[in-house]
N, C-alpha and C positions, 0 to 999 in steps of 0.2 A: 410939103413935098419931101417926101425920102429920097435919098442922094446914096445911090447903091455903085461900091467899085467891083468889078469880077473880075478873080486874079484865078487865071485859069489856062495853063499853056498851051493846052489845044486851043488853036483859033475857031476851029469849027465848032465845037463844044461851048464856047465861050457865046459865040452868034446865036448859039438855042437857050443860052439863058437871058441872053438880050432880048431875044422874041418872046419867051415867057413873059419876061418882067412887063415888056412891053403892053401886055394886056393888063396890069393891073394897075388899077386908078391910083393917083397920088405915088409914083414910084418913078424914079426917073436915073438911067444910066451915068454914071460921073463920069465914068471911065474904065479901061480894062485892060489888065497886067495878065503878061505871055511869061513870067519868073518874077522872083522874090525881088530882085531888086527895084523893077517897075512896081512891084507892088507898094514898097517903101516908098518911094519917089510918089507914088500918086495918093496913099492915103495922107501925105505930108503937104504935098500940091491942092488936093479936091477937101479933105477933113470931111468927110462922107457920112452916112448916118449908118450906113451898113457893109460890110466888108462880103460877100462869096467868096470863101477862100477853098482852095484844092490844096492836097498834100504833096502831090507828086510834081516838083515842078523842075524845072534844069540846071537851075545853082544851089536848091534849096529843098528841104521839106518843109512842106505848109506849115506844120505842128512847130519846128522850129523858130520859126518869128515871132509863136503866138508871145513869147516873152517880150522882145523888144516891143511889137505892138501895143501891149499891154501897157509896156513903161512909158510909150509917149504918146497914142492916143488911147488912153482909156477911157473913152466915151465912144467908141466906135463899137458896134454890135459884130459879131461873126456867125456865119454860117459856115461849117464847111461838106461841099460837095466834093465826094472823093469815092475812088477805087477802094482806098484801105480800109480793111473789113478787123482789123486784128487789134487786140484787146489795149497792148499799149497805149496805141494811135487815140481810140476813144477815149480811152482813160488821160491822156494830157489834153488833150482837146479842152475835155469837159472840166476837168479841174483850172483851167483859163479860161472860164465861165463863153464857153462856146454855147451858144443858144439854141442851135439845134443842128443835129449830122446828118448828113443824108447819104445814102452809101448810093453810088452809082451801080448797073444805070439807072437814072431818076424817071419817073411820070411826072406829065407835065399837071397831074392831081394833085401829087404829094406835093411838085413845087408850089403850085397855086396854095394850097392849105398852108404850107410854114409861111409863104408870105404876106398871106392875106391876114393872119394870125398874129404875124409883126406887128402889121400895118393896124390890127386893130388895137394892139396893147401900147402902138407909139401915140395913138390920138387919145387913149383911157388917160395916157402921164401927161400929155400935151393939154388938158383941159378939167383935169380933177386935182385942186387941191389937197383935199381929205379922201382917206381910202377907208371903206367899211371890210370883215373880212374874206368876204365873198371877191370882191373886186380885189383883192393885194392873191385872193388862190387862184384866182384866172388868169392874174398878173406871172402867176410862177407855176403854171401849167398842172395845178390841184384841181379837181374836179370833185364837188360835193359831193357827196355816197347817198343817196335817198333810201327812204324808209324800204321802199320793195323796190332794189335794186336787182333781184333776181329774177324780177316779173319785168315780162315786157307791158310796154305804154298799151296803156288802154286804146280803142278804136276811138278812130279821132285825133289821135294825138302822132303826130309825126315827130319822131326825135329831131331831125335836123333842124324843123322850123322849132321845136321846144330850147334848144341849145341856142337858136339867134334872139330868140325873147330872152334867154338869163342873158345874152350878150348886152342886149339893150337895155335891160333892167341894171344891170351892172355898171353902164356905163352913165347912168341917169341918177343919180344916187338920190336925186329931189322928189322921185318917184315919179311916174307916169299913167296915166290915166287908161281905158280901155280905149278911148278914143283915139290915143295920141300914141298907142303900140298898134292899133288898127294900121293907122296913116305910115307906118315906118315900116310894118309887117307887108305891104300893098295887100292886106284882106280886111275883111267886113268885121264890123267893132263887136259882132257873136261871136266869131271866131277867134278875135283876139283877149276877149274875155274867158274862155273855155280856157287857154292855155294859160292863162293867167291866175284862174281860181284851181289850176293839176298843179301849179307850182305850189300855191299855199295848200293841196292836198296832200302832197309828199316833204312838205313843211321844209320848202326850200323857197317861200312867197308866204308873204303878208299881206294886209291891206289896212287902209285910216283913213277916214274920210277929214276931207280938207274941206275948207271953204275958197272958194274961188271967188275971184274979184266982185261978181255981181252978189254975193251972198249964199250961193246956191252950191250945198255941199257937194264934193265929187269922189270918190272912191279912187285914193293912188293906191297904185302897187308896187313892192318895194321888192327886192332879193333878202333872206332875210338871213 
């Protein structure tokens, strides 16, 4: 479960991120700070896995604690949701390895995307020892460049579902069989083979056939 604080002085404002978050699996509210100092107090009280921080707040700007936060929990992720649009503000942010900004006002799409995005790169560290370098560029928001990256996908091929097969393939590093990205993809094991064999045709997918327990070779599929 991720343990997310929202330090955010509009209360009202603060309630529609509580209801976002609220839709998404594995995500759960610690708590929520209306100024810098409740903020302190609760990432020190909850030790949270995620921080929503704003800049504008009544004692404080957000961008300012990013130091202290830093100096005492530095394992706390940040996000920050905010009005400020100006070159500064992002440039300290991100140089205190702020994860992702989101300039207000937000859709409740973009919020869904940066958190669902967390959510998948907290269970890739949560459950993988070794990283190949496919899986350490999705970790740090690189996206492979394919061979005809100027063309669009052939008929048949939907980007969105092509991007959750490297998600899965990434996340699998023991490789995964057609059968077994069928059942995760909820489509039929032809279909999950066609996007299997466009990945190794834009030479971002391999494949090696294994032996399975009963003797009987199987075709994994790797990111490659």
């Amino acid at each position: 479960m991720i343990r997310v604080v929202i330090a955010e002085d509009d209360f009202r404002v603060a309630e529609l991120h509580e209801k976002f978050l609220a839709t998404v699996d594995e995500v759960q509210v610690a708590g929520k700070a209306l100024n810098a100092k409740e903020t302190l107090a609760l990432l020190k009280e909850q030790n949270p896995d995620l921080l929503l921080l704003d800049v504008y707040m009544p004692d404080s700007l957000g961008t300012d604690l990013l130091h202290e936060i830093r100096e005492h929990h530095s394992s706390v992720d940040i996000i920050m949701i905010t009005a400020a649009n100006d070159k500064a503000m992002i440039e300290k942010a991100l140089n205190y390895g702020v994860i992702d900004y989101i300039i207000k006002p937000i859709t409740i799409e973009r919020f869904h995307k940066t958190i669902e995005e967390y959510r998948q790169k907290r269970q890739m560290m949560s459950s993988t020892e070794t990283f190949n370098q496919a899986m350490v560029d999705q970790l740090i928001g690189r996206k492979k460049t394919t061979k005809n990256k100027e063309e669009p996908v052939p008929k048949g091929i939907d980007p969105l579902t092509l991007d959750k097969v490297r998600t899965m393939l990434a996340e699998t590093p023991e490789g995964m069989t057609a059968e077994q990205t069928s059942e995760k993809m909820g489509a039929s094991k032809t279909t999950a083979r066609r996007y299997l064999e466009y990945l190794i045709s834009i030479d971002e997918g391999k494949a090696k056939m294994r032996y399975g327990k009963v003797g009987r070779p199987e075709r994994k599929y790797f990111l490659e």
